[in-house]
C-alpha positions as CSV (number, residue, x, y, z in Angstrom):
1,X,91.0,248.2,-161.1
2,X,89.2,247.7,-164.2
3,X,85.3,248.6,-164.1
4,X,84.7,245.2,-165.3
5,X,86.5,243.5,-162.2
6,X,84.7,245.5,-159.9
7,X,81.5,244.7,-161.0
8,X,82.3,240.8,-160.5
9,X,82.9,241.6,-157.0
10,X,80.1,243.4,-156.6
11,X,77.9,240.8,-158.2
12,X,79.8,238.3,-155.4
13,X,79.1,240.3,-152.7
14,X,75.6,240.5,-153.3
15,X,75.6,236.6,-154.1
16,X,77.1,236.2,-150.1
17,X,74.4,238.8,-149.0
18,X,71.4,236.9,-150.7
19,X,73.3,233.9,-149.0
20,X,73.6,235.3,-145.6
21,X,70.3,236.3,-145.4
22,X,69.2,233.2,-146.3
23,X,70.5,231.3,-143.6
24,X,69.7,234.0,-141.1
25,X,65.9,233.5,-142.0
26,X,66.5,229.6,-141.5
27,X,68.1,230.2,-138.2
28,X,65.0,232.7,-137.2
29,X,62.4,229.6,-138.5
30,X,64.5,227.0,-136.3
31,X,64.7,228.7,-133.4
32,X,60.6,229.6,-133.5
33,X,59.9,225.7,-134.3
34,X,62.6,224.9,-130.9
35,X,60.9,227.2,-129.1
36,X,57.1,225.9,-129.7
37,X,58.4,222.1,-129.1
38,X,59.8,223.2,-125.9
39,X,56.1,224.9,-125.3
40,X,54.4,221.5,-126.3
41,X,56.9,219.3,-124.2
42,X,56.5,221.5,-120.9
43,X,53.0,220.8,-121.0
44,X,53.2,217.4,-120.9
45,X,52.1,215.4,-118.0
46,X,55.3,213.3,-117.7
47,X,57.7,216.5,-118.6
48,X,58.9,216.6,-115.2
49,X,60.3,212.9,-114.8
50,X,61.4,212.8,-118.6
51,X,63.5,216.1,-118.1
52,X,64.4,214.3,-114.6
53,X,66.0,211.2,-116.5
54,X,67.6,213.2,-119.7
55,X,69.6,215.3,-117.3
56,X,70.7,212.0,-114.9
57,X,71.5,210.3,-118.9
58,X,73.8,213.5,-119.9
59,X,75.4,213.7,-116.5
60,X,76.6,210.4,-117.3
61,X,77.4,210.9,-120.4
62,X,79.7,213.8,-119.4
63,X,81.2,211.4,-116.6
64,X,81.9,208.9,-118.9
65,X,83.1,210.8,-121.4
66,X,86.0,212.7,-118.8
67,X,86.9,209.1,-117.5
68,X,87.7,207.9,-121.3
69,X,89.8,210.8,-122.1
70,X,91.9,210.5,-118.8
């Protein structure tokens, strides 16, 4: 291969890596912001009976949703 091609890749490669990385530092940032809203939420009075009703709502959710593809 030429020298000249190679450098392109090169140049490409580090152009992913930068890109990569990037996204792998928004990941880490999301998953500390999930992780202190879960913190805040559990020490809410009503967590209990809120956490209570969004798992009955996805339950039948899920039910609904096997019915309509069957």
């Amino acid at each position: 291969m030429k020298e000249s091609k190679l450098i392109e890749m090169n140049n490409k490669i580090q152009s992913q890596t930068r890109v990569l990385q990037e996204i792998i530092n928004k990941i880490n940032m999301l998953q500390t912001v999930v992780s202190n809203l879960l913190e805040v939420t559990s020490r809410l009075k009503e967590y209990e009976s809120i956490a209570t009703q969004l798992k009955s709502e996805s339950d039948d959710r899920k039910t609904d949703t096997k019915e309509a593809s069957e």
